[in-house]
N, C-alpha and C positions, 0 to 999 in steps of 0.2 A: 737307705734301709727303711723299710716301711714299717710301721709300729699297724699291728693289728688290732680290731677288737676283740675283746672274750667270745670263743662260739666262731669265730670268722676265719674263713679257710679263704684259699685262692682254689677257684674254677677255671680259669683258663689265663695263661699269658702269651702275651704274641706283640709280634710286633709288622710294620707296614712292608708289603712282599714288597711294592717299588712305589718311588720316589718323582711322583707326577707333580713338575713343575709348574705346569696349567691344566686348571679344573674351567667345568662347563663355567662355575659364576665369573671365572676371569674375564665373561665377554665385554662385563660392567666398564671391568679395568680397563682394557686397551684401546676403547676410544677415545679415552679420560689421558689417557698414556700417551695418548699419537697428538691430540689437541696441545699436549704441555711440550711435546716434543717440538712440533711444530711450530709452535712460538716461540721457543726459546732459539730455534734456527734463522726465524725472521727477524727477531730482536737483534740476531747477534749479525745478521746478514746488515742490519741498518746501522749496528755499531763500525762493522767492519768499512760500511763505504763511506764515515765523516772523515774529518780531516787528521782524527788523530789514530795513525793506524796500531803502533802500539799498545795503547790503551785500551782502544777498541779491539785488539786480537785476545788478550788478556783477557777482559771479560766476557768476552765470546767463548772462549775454553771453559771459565772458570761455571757460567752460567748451567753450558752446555755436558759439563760434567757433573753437574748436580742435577740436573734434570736427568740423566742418564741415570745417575743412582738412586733418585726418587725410583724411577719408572722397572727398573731392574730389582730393587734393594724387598720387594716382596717376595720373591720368586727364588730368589738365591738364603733368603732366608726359611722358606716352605724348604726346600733343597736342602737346608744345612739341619733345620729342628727333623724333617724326616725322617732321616739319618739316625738321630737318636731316641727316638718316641717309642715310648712301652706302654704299650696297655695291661691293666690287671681288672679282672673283673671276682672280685668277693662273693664268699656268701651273702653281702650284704651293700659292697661299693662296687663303684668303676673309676678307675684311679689311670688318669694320663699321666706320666713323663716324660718330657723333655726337656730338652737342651744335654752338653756335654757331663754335665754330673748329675742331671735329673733333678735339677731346679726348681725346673717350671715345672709345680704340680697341681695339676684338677684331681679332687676325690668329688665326687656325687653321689648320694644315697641312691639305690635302685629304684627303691620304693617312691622316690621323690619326682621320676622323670614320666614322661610319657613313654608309652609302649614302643616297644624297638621296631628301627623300620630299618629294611634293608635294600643293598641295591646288588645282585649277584652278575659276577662274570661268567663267561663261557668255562674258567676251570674250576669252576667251585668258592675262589673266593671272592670279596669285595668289601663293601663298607657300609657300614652299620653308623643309626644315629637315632634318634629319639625324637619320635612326631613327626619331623619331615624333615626333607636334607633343605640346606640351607639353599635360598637364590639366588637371583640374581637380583632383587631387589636386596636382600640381605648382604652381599659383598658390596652394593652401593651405600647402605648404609653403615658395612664396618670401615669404610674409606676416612670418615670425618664421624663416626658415631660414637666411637671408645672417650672421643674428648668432647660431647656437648654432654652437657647437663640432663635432658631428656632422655640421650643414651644410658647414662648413667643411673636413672632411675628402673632403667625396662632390665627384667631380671635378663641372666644370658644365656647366652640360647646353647642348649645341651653337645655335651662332647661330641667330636666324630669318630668314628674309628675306619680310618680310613686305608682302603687296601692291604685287608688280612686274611689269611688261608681261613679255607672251611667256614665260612661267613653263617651259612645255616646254623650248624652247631654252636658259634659262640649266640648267634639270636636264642638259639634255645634254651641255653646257659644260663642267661639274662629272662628269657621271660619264666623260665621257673623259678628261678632266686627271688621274684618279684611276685608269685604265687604263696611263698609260703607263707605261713601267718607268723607275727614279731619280728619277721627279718630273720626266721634262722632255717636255713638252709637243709633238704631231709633228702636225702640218694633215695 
């Protein structure tokens, strides 16, 4: 349940039409993907022919299936938060939920973000984000960037809203809420 502010209405809610396991920045990912796989099949191909096959079948598996769910364990979790992801956009926020009780929550002040920028499909809808969609220099640097220190200073980079009906209209929802003066919202 979401606790509002004084003056603060909801403008539009929605949520993702479908559930795209791989986006354009994934291209980062799978070369990164195929190298870790790739070695861990070599590694396990030179455990497999010493003298102790046992052992060496063992952690051949064992290697081989964590590299597996390394390389897998993004995708299936994009797949599982899509699933439950709500966007609410305010007279005054844009507020993400996900996960299965809506846990995981983003609120961003409107007034705080760059100008919405959209990306539209052939039926009207698409995805919406702020300044510019992210990279693929950007999915290389959320690889290992959430845990350096450097990462950690650089503010984060604005919600997505990814694959929603009528994508025009909530942009224009967003940039008039973001027009008014004080943050309150006038039909």
């Amino acid at each position: 349940m979401e606790v509002f502010l004084p003056g603060e209405r909801v403008l539009w809610e929605g949520r993702p039409l479908r559930h795209r396991l791989f986006r354009i920045t994934d291209v980062a990912m799978v070369p990164l993907q195929a190298v870790a796989l790739w070695l861990a099949v070599a590694w396990g191909r030179q455990a497999l022919s010493d003298d102790t096959v046992g052992n060496g079948a063992m952690a051949f598996a064992a290697i081989l299936l964590i590299v597996l769910f390394l390389v897998l364990a993004p995708f299936i979790e994009r797949a599982v938060l899509s699933r439950s992801t709500r966007y609410t956009v305010t007279t005054r926020r844009l507020i993400v939920r996900k996960g299965r009780a809506g846990d995981r929550v983003v609120m961003v002040y409107l007034n705080s973000l760059p100008p919405p920028v959209i990306f539209v499909e052939s039926d009207g809808s698409g995805s919406l984000t702020f300044g510019a969609f992210p990279t693929i220099l950007d999915a290389l640097a959320n690889l290992y960037g959430p845990r350096t220190w450097s990462a950690r200073s650089q503010p984060p980079r604005p919600p997505v809203l990814w694959d929603v009906p009528d994508i025009k209209r909530v942009r224009d929802f967003i940039a008039h809420a973001r027009t008014q003066p004080g943050g309150v919202y006038r039909v």
